[in-house]
VOLUMFI-191511 format. One record per residue (C-alpha): residue number from 1; residue in three letters; x, y, z. Coordinates in steps of 0.02 Angstrom, whole numbers, m for minus. Last residue first. Layout:
residues N
+-----+---------+--------+--------+--------+
| num | residuo |      u |      v |      w |
+-----+---------+--------+--------+--------+
| NUM |     ALA |      X |      Y |      Z |
...
+-----+---------+--------+--------+--------+
END
This chain:
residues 355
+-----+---------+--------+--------+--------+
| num | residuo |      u |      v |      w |
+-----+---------+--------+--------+--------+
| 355 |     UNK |   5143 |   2755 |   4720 |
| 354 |     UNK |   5045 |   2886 |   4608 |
| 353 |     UNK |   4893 |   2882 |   4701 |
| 352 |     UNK |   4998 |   2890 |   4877 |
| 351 |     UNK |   5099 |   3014 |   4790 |
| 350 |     UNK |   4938 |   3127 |   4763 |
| 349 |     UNK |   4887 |   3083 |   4939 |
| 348 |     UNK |   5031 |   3158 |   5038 |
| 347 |     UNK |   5033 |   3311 |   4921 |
| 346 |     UNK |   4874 |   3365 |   4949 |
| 345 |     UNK |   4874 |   3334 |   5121 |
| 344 |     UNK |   5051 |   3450 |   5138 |
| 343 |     UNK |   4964 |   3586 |   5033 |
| 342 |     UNK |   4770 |   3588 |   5132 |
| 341 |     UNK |   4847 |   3711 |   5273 |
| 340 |     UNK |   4941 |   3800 |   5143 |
| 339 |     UNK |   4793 |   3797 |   5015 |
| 338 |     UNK |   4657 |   3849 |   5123 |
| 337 |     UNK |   4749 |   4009 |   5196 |
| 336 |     UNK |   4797 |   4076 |   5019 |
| 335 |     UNK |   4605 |   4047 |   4970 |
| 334 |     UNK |   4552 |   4124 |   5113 |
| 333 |     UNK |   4654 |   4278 |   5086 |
| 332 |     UNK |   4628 |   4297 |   4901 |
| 331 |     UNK |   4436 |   4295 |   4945 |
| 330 |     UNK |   4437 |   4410 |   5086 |
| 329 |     UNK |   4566 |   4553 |   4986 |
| 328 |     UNK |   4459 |   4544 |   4818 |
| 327 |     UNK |   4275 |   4588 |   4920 |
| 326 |     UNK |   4384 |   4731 |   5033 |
| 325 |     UNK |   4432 |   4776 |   4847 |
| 324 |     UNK |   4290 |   4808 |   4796 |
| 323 |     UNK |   4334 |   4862 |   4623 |
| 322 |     UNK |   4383 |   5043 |   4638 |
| 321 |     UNK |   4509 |   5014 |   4492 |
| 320 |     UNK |   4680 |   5060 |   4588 |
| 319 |     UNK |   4597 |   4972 |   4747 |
| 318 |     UNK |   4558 |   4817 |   4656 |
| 317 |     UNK |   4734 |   4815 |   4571 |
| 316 |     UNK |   4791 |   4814 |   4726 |
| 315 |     UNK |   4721 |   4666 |   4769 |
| 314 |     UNK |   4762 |   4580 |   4622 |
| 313 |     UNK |   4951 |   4624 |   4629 |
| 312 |     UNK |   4957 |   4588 |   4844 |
| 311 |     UNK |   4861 |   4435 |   4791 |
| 310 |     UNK |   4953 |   4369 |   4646 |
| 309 |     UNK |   4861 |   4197 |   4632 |
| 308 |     UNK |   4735 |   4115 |   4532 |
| 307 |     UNK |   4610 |   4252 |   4488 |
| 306 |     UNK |   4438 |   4222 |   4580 |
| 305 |     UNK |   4442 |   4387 |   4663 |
| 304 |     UNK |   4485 |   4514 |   4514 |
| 303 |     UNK |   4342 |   4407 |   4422 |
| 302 |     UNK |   4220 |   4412 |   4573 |
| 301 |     UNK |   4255 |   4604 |   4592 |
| 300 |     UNK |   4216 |   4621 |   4399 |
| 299 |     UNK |   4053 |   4517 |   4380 |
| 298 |     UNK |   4007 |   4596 |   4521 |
| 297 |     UNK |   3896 |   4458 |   4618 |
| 296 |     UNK |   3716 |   4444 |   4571 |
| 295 |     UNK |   3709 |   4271 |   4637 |
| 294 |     UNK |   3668 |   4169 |   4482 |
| 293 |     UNK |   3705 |   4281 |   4353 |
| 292 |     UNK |   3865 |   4335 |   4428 |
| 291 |     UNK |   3918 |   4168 |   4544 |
| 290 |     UNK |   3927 |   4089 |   4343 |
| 289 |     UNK |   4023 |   4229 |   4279 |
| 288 |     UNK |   4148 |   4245 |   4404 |
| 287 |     UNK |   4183 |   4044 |   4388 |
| 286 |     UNK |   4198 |   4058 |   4188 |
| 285 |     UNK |   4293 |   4197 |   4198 |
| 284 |     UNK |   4432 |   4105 |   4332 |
| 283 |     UNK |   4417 |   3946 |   4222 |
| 282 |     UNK |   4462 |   4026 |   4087 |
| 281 |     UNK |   4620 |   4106 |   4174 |
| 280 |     UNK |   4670 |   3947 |   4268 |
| 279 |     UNK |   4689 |   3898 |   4058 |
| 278 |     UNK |   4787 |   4046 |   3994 |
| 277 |     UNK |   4897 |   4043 |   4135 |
| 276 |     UNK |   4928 |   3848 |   4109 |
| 275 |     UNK |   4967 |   3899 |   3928 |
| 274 |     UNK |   5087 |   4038 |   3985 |
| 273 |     UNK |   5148 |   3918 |   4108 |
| 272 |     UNK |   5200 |   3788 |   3958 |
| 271 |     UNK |   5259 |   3909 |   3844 |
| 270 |     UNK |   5390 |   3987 |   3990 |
| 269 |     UNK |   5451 |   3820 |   4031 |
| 268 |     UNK |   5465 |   3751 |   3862 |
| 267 |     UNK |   5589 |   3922 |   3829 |
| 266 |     UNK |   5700 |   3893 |   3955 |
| 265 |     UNK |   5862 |   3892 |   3880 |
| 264 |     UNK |   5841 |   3982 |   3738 |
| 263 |     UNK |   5734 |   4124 |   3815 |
| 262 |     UNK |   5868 |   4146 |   3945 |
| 261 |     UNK |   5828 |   4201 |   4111 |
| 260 |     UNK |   5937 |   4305 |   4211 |
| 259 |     UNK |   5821 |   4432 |   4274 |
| 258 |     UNK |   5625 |   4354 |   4261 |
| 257 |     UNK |   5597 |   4403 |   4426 |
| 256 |     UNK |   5647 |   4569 |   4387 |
| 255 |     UNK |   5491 |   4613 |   4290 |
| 254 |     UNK |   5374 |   4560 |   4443 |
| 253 |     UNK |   5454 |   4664 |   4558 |
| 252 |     UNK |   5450 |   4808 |   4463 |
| 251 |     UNK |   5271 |   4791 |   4432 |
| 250 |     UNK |   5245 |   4796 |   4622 |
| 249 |     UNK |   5376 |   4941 |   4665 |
| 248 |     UNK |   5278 |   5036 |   4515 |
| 247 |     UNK |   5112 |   5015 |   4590 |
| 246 |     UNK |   5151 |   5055 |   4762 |
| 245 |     UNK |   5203 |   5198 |   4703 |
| 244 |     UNK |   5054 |   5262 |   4611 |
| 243 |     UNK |   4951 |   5220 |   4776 |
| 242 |     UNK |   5074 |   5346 |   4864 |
| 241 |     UNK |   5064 |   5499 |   4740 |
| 240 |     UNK |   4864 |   5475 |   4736 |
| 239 |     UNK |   4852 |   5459 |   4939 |
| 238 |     UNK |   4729 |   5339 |   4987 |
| 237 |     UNK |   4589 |   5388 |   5107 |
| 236 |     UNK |   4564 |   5422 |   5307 |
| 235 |     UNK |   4407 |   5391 |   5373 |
| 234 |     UNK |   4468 |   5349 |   5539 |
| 233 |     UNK |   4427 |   5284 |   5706 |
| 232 |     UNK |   4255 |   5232 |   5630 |
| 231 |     UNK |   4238 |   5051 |   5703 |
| 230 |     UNK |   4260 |   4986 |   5526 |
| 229 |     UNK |   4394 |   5103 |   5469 |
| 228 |     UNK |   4498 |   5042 |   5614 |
| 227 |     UNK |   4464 |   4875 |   5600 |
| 226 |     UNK |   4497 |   4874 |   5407 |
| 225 |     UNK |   4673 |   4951 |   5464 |
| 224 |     UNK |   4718 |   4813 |   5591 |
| 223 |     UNK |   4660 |   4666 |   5436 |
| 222 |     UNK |   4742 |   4739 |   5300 |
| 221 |     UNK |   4902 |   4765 |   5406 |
| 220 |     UNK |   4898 |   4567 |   5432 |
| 219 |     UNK |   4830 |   4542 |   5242 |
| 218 |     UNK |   4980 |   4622 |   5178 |
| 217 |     UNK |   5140 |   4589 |   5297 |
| 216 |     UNK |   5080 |   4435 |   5351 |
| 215 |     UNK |   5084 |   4348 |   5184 |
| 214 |     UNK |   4991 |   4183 |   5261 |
| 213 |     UNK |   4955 |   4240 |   5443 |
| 212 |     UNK |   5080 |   4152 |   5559 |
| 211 |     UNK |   4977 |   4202 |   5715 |
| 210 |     UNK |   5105 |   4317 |   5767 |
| 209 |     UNK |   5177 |   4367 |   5608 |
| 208 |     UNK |   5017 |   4448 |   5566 |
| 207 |     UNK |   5012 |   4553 |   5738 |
| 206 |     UNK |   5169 |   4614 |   5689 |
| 205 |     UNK |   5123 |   4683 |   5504 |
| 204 |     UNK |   4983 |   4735 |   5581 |
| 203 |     UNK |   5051 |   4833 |   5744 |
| 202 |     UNK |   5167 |   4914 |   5612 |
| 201 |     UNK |   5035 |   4958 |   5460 |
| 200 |     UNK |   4902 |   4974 |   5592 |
| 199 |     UNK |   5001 |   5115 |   5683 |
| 198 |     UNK |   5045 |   5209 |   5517 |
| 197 |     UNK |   4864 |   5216 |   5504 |
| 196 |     UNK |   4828 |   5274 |   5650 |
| 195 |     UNK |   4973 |   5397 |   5645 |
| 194 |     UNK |   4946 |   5464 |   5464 |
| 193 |     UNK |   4749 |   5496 |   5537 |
| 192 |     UNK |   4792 |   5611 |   5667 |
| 191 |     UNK |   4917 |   5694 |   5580 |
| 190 |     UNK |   4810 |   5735 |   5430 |
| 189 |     UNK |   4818 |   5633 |   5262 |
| 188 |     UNK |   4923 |   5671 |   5139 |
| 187 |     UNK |   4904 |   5774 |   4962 |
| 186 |     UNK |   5039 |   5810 |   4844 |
| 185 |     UNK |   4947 |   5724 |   4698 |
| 184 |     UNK |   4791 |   5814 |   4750 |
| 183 |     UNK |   4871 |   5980 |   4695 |
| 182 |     UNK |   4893 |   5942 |   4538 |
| 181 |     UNK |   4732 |   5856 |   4493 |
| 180 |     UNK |   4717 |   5671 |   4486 |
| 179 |     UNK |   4682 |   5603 |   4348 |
| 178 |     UNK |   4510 |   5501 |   4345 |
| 177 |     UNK |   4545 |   5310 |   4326 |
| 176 |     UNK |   4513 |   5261 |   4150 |
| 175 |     UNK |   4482 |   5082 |   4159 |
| 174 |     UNK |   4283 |   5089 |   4155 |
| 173 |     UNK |   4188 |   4930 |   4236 |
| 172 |     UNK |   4040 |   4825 |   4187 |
| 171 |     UNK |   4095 |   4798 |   4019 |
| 170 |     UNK |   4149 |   4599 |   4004 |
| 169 |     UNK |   4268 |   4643 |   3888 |
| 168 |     UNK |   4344 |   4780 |   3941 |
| 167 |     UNK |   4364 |   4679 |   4095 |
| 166 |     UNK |   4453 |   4547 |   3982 |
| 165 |     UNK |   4558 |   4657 |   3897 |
| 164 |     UNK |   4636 |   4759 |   4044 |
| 163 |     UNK |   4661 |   4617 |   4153 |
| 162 |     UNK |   4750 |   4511 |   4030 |
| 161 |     UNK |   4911 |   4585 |   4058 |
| 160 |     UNK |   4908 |   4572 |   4252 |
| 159 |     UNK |   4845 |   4410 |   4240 |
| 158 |     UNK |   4981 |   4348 |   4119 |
| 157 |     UNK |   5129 |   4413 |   4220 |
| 156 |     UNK |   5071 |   4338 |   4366 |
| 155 |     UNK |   5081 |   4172 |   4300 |
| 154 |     UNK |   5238 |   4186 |   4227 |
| 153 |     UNK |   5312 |   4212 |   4385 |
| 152 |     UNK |   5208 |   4068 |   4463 |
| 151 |     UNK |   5280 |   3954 |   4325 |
| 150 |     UNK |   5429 |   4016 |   4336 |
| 149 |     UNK |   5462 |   4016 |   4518 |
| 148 |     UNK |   5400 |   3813 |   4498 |
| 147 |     UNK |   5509 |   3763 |   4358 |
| 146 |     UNK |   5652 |   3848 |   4436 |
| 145 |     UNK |   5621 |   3771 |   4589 |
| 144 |     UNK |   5616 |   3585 |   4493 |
| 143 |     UNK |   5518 |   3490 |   4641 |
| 142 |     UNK |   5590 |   3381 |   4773 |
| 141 |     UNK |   5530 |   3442 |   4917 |
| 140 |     UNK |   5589 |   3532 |   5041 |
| 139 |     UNK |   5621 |   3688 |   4967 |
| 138 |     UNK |   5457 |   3682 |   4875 |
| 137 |     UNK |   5367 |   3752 |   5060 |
| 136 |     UNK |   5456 |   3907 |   5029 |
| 135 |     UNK |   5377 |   3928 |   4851 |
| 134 |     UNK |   5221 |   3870 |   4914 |
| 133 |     UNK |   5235 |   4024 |   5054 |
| 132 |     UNK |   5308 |   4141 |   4933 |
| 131 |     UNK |   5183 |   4103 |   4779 |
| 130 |     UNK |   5048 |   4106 |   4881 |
| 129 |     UNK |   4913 |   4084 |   4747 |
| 128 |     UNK |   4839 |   3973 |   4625 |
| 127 |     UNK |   4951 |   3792 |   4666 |
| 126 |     UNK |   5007 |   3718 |   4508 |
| 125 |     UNK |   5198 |   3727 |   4507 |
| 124 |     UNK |   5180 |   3650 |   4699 |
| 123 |     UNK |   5075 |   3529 |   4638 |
| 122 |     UNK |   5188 |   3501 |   4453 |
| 121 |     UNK |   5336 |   3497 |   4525 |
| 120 |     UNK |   5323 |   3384 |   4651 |
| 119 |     UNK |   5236 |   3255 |   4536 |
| 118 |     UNK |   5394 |   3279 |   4403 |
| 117 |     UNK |   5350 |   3395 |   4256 |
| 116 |     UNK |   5300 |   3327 |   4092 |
| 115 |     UNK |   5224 |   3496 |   4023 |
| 114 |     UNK |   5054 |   3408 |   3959 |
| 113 |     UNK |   5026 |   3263 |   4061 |
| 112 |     UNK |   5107 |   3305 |   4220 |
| 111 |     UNK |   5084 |   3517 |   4215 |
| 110 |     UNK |   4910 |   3492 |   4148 |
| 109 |     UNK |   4864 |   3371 |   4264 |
| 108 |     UNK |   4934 |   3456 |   4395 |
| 107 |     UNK |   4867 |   3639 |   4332 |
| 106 |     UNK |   4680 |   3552 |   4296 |
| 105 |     UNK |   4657 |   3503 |   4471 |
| 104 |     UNK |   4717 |   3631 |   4561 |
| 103 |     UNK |   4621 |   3761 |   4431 |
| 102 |     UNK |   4444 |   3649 |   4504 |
| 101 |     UNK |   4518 |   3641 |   4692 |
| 100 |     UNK |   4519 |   3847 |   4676 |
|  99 |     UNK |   4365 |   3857 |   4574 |
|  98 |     UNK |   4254 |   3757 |   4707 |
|  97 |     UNK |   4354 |   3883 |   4829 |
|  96 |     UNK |   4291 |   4037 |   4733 |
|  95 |     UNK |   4124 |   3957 |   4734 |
|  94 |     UNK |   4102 |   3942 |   4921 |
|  93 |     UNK |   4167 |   4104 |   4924 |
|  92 |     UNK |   4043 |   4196 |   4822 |
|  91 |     UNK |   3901 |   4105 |   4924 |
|  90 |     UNK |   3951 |   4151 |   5101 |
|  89 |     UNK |   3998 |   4339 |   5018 |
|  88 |     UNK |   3824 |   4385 |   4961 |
|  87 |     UNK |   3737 |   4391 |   5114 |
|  86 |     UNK |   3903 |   4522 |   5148 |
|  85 |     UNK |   3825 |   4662 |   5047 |
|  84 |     UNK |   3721 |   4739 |   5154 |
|  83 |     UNK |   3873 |   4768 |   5274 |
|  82 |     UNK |   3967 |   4877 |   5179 |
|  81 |     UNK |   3920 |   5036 |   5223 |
|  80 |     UNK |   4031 |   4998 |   5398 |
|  79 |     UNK |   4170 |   5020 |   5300 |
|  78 |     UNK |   4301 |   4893 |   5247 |
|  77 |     UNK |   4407 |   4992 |   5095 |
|  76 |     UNK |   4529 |   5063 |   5210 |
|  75 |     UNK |   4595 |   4895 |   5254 |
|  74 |     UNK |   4659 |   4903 |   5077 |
|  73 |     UNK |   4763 |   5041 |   5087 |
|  72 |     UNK |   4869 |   5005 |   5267 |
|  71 |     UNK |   4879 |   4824 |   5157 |
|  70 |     UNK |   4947 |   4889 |   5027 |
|  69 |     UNK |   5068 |   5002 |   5111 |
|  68 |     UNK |   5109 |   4842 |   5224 |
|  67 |     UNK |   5161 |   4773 |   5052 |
|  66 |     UNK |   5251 |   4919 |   4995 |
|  65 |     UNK |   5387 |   4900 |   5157 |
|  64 |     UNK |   5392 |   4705 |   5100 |
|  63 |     UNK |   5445 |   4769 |   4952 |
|  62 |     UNK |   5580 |   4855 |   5020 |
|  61 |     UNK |   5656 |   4734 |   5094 |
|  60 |     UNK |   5722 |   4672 |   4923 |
|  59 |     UNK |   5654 |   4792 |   4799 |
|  58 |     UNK |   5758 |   4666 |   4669 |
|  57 |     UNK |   5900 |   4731 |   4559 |
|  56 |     UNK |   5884 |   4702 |   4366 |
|  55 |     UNK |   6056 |   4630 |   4264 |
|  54 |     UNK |   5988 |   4663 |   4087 |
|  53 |     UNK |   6007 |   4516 |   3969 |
|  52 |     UNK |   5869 |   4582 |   3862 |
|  51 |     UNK |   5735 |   4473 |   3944 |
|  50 |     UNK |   5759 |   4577 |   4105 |
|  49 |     UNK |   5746 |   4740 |   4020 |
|  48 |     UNK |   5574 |   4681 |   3927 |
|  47 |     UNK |   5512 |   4638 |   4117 |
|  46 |     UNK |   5590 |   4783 |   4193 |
|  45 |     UNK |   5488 |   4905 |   4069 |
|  44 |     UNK |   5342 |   4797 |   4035 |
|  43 |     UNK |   5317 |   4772 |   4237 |
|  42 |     UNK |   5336 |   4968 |   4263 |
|  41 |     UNK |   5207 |   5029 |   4129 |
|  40 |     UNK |   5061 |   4887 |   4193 |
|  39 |     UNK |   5066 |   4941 |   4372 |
|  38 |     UNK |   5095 |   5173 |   4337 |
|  37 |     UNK |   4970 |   5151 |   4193 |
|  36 |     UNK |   4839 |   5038 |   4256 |
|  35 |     UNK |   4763 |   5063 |   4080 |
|  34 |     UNK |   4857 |   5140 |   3969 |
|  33 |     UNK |   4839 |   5321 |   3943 |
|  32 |     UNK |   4980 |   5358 |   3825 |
|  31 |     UNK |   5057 |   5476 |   3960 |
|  30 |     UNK |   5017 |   5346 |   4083 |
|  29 |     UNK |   5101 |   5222 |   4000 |
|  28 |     UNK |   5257 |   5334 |   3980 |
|  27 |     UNK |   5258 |   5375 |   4170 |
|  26 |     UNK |   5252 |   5200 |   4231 |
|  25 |     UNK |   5404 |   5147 |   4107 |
|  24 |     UNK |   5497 |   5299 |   4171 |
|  23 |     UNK |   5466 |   5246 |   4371 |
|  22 |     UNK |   5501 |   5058 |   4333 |
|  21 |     UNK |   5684 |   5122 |   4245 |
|  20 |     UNK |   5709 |   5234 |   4405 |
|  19 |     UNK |   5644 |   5083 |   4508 |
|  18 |     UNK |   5786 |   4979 |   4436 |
|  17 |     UNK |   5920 |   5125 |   4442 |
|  16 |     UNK |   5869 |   5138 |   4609 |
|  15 |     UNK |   5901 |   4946 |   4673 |
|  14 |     UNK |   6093 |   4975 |   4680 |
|  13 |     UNK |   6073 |   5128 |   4797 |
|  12 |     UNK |   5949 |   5040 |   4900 |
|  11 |     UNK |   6059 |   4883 |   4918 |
|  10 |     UNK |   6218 |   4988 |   4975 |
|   9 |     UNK |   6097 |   5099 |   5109 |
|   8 |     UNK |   6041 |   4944 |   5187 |
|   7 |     UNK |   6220 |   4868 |   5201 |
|   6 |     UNK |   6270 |   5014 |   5269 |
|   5 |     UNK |   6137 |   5004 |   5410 |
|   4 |     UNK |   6186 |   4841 |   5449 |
|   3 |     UNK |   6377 |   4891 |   5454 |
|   2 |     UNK |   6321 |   5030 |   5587 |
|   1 |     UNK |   6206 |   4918 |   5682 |
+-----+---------+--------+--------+--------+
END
């Protein structure tokens, strides 16, 4: 226990010049007022440190700490208010899955034709979410795995920096989150309500592994904590100082994925996802905008929910914006559930077609 312990205390001490780095790049965008300051300001900084040659350290564990913080948040979003909007949800999904097979489609085609990737490569390269389940999943295969964490990397990368832009585009929303004042940054919720919520975070993240939920440790927490809010146990909100940490752990973790990569070397690999990016992300707006004037859907929620992939990043920046994020957290969820089960089908008949 002793040495395990050690080991823990070794990897946190090695990862805190990363999140000290994430934590200054989140403070200067939010001194210039960038949008999703404290998200956007830590994946520049690691991600530009990265490219330099700089050897990043990953949160590790400790991500998966922020992600049942995420999920703790986002259950909190499921009220019983909410319920007059769910005749709306049947319809939105439906079309978020007709987008889903629609950016499949495109990514392998695009990633065979286009990139010249192997048929491995380019479905498991291709598939809009669950990057750590599909990435798993590549293991036995035989796909390129750098091709494919790149691609997904890349991926992310390009939604989060097109967020800003394109839902300033589309109006409908403001980016400037109020500032907190002082003393609200310092705030926490009572005792009652830090131990029911601490309580869905654990029995969540458990619960999730249980039935093999796809990202347990997000959407199972999600899950325990919406029940709670939905019955009325508790009320309790998001602390300021605790959201904004979340964010930086998340952006960091994106920049450092791209530690040890050499423009040189893999420069066809980053043009071609950035170009795949740029094409799920059409089709995303397109999709949102179509269930929007025909269903009345947020144009915004359905945009933040139609995204391919990046579901604990998408999600939370849902709850950063106030964007429905109980709307953002179903979708990414049954989309992430969908592909798993549908992945091994998928993959069966594409070589079939290609035999």
């Amino acid at each position: 226990m002793l040495d395990t312990f050690t080991t823990r205390l070794t990897a946190l001490s090695r990862f805190l010049p990363t999140l000290a780095l994430g934590l200054a790049g989140g403070a200067l965008a939010f001194w210039l007022d960038v949008p999703l300051p404290w998200l956007l300001g830590a994946m520049f900084a690691t991600t530009l440190a990265s490219l330099a040659g700089a050897q990043l350290r990953s949160p590790g564990r400790g991500r998966k700490g922020v992600l049942v913080v995420i999920g703790v948040m986002l259950g909190a979003a499921f009220t019983p208010e909410m319920s007059g909007d769910l005749s709306l949800w049947g319809a939105s999904l439906s079309t978020m899955l007709l987008a889903t097979a629609m950016m499949m489609a495109f990514s392998v085609w695009f990633s065979r034709r286009v990139a010249g990737h192997s048929l491995d490569t380019a479905l498991y390269a291709g598939v809009p979410g669950g990057v750590s389940a599909v990435t798993g999943m590549a293991l036995s295969s035989d796909a390129d795995l750098r091709v494919v964490g790149m691609t997904h990397a890349v991926r992310i990368l390009v939604l989060l920096v097109a967020i800003p832009p394109v839902l300033d585009g589309i109006g409908h929303v403001s980016l400037t989150a109020a500032t907190p004042a002082p003393d609200r940054w310092l705030w926490l919720p009572g005792p009652a309500d830090a131990a029911w919520l601490a309580s869905a975070g654990v029995l969540g993240a458990w619960l999730g592994h249980l039935v093999r939920l796809p990202n347990a440790m997000l959407f199972g927490p999600a899950l325990a904590s919406a029940a709670l809010h939905l019955t009325g146990v508790t009320h309790a909100a998001v602390p300021p100082t605790l959201l904004a940490l979340a964010q930086v752990i998340i952006g960091v973790s994106v920049g450092v994925r791209f530690t040890g990569t050499s423009l040189a070397r893999v420069g066809h690999t980053l043009v071609m996802a950035v170009l795949q990016a740029l094409g799920l992300l059409a089709i995303a707006i397109l999709a949102a905008w179509g269930i929007h004037a025909g269903a009345g859907v947020s144009l915004p929620a359905a945009l933040l929910a139609y995204m391919p992939g990046g579901a604990p990043e998408l999600s939370l920046v849902a709850l950063s914006l106030g964007i429905d994020p109980a709307f953002v957290t179903v979708h990414h969820l049954l989309r992430i559930t969908v592909l798993i089960l549908l992945m091994p089908v998928l993959l069966g008949a594409c070589r079939r077609l290609s035999a």
